[in-house]
C-alpha positions in Angstrom: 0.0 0.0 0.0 1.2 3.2 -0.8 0.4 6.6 0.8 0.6 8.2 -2.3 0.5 7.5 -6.0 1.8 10.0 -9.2 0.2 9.4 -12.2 2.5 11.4 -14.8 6.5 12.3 -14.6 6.4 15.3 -16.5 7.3 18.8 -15.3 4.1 18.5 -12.4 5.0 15.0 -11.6 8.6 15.6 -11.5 8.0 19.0 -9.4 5.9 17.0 -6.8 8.8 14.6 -6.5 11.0 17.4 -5.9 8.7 18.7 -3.0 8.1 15.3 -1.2 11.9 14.8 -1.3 11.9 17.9 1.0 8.8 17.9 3.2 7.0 14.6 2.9 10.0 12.0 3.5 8.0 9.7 5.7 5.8 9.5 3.0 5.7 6.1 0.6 5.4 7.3 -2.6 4.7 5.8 -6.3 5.2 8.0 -9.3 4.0 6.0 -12.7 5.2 7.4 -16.1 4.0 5.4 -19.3 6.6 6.9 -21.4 10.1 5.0 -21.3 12.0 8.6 -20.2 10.1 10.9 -17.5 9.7 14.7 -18.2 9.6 14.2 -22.6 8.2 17.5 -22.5 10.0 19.8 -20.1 13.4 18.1 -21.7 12.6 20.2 -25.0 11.1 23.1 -23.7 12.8 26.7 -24.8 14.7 24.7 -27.2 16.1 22.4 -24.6 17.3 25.4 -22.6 14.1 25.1 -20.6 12.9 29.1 -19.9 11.2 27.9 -16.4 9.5 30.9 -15.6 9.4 35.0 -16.5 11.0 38.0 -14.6 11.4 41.2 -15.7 7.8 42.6 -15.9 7.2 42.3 -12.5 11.0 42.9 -11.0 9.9 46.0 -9.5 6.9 44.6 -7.4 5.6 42.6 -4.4 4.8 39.5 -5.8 1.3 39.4 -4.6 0.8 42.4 -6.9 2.5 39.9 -9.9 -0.1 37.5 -8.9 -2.5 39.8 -9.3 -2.0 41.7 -12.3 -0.8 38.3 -14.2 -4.0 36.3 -13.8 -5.6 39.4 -14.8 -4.4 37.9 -18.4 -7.0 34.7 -17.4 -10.4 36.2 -17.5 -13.0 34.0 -16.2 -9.9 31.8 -14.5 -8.4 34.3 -13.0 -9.8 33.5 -9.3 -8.0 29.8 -10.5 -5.1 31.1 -11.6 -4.1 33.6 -8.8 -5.0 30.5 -5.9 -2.2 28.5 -7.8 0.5 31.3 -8.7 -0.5 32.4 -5.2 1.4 29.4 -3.5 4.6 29.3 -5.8 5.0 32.6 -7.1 8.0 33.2 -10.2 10.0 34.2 -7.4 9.6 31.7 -5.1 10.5 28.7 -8.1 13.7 30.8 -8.7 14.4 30.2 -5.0 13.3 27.1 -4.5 15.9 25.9 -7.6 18.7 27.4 -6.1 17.8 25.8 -2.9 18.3 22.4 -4.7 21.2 23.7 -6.2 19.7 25.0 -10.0 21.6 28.6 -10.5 19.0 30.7 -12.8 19.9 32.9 -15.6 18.0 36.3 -16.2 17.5 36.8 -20.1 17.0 40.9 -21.3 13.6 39.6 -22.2 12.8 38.0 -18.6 12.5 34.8 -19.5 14.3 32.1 -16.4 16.9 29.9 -18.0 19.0 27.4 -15.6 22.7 29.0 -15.9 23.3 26.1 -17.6 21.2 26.6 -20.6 20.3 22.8 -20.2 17.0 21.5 -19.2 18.6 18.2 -18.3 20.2 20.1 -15.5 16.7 20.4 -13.9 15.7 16.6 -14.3 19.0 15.5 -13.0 19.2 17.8 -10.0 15.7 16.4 -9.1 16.3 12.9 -10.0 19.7 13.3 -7.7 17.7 14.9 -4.9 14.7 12.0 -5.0 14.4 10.3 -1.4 14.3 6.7 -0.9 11.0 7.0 -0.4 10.0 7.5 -3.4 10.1 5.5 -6.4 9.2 6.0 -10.6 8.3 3.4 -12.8 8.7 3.7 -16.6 6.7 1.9 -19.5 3.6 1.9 -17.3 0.4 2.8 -18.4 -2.8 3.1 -16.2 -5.7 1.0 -17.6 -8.5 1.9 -14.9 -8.8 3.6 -11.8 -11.2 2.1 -9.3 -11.8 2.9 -5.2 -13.5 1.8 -2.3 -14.1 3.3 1.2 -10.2 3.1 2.4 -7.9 3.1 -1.0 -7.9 3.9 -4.6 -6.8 1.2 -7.0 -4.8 1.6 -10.3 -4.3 -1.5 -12.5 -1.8 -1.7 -15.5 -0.9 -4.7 -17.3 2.6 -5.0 -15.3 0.8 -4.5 -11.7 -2.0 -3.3 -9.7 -1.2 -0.6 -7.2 -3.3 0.3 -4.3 -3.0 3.6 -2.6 -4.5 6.4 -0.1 -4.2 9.1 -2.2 -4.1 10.1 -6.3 -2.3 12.4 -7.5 -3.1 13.2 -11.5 0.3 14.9 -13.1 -0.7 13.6 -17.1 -0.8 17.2 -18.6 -3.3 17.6 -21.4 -3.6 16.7 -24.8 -0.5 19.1 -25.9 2.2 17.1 -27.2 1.2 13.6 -28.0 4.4 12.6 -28.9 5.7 13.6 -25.6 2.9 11.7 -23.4 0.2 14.5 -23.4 -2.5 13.1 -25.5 -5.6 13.4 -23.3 -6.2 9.8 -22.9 -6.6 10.7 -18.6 -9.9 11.6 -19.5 -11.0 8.3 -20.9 -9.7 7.0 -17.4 -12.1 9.9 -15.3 -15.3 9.1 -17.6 -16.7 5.6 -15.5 -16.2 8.2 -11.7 -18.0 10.8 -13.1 -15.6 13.4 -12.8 -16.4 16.4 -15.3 -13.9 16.3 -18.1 -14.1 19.9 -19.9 -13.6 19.7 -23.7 -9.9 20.2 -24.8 -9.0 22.9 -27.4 -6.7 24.1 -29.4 -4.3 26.8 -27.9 -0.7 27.5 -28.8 0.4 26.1 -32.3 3.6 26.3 -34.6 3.1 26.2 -38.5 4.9 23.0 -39.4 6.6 23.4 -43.0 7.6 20.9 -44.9 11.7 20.8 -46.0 11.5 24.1 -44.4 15.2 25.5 -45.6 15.8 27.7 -42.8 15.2 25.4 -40.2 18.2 26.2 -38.5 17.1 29.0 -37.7 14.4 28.0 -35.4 14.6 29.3 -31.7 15.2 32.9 -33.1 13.0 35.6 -32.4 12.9 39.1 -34.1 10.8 41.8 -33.2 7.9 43.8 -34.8 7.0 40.8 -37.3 3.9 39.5 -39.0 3.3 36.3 -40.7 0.6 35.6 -43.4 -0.8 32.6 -44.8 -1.3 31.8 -48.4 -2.7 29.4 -50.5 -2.7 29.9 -54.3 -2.6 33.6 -55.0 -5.3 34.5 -52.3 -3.9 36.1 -48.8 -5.6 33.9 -46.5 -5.4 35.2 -43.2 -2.7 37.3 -41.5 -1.7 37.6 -37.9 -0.2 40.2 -35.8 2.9 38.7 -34.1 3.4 40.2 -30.5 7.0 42.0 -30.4 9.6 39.2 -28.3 
């Protein structure tokens, strides 16, 4: 029996690690990733650099005020996003890495870089950090999740696991490639848990023998980007200045 189990060893699942390694080490703990290498997704992000969080637009105040005027951005999940930010603002996450021994780098632009310029640096220093207590499994995918009155039971086709407590770190349906594909959701249907429709959000135009691929990562400011097909200007988009 395990006090608690992790469902997901992305950047959440990972993180939560990271914390119980610190806080929780009486705790027996289970973290199941059904990809064969944990954190897919945060190992690629910012071009493998992994830009963690933002600073420079708020440098000058409180961070309650950051919280504040940041989940402004959310609209009706603003109340949502200010609980969370609230707990762990961008401040405290560039604390709490060089706690664990991460050294952060301020771009001009803001954006939090380990000093390294290496997102491996963060999965190490985590992995390095991880108690005894707590254990990751690769290659194992969650085929149902069933409870009674005293445990919560999670069956795969290597093992059933029984434990006190769930904890869902499976992203969304982002990156399939990565492990987020949505499929939690099929899981969370037979308990009745509302499952709100996923939609599309941030995209890349994916180009076929692109020539100047290696160029990508590079930003320039003040640009626009239109879309054609034939000789008719399709659509054209304002590109915020980075």
């Amino acid at each position: 029996m395990y006090d608690l189990a992790i469902v997901g060893c992305g950047a959440a699942g990972l993180f939560a690690c990271s914390l119980l390694s610190n806080i929780k080490k009486d705790m027996k703990v289970i973290v199941l990733e059904k990809r064969n290498t944990i954190a897919q997704k945060l190992s690629i992000s910012g071009n493998n650099q992994c830009n963690y969080t933002n600073y420079n637009e708020y440098k000058n105040k409180h961070p309650k005020e950051f919280v504040e005027e940041f989940s402004n951005h959310y609209g009706g999940k603003k109340n949502f996003v200010k609980s969370v930010l609230g707990n762990l603002t961008n401040l405290d996450l560039i604390q709490y890495f060089k706690k664990i021994g991460i050294e952060s780098f301020i771009r001009e632009d803001g954006k939090v870089f380990p000093r390294s310029l290496n997102s491996q640096e963060i999965i190490n220093t985590i992995l390095k950090q991880r108690t005894n207590n707590i254990e990751i499994i690769n290659n194992i995918a969650i085929s149902s999740i069933t409870y009674t009155e005293s445990f919560i039971i999670l069956k795969s086709k290597q093992k059933t696991i029984q434990t006190k407590y769930l904890m869902l770190a499976t992203g969304g349906k982002s990156y399939p490639v990565t492990g987020s594909e949505g499929d939690i959701s099929i899981l969370l249907k037979p308990l009745l848990i509302k499952i709100n429709e996923f939609k599309s959000a941030l995209s890349t135009p994916n180009i076929s023998n692109y020539e100047y691929s290696a160029l990508s990562g590079i930003s320039l400011p003040n640009c626009g980007i239109s879309l054609w097909k034939k000789d008719f200007d399709k659509a054209k988009f304002k590109i915020k200045k980075t």
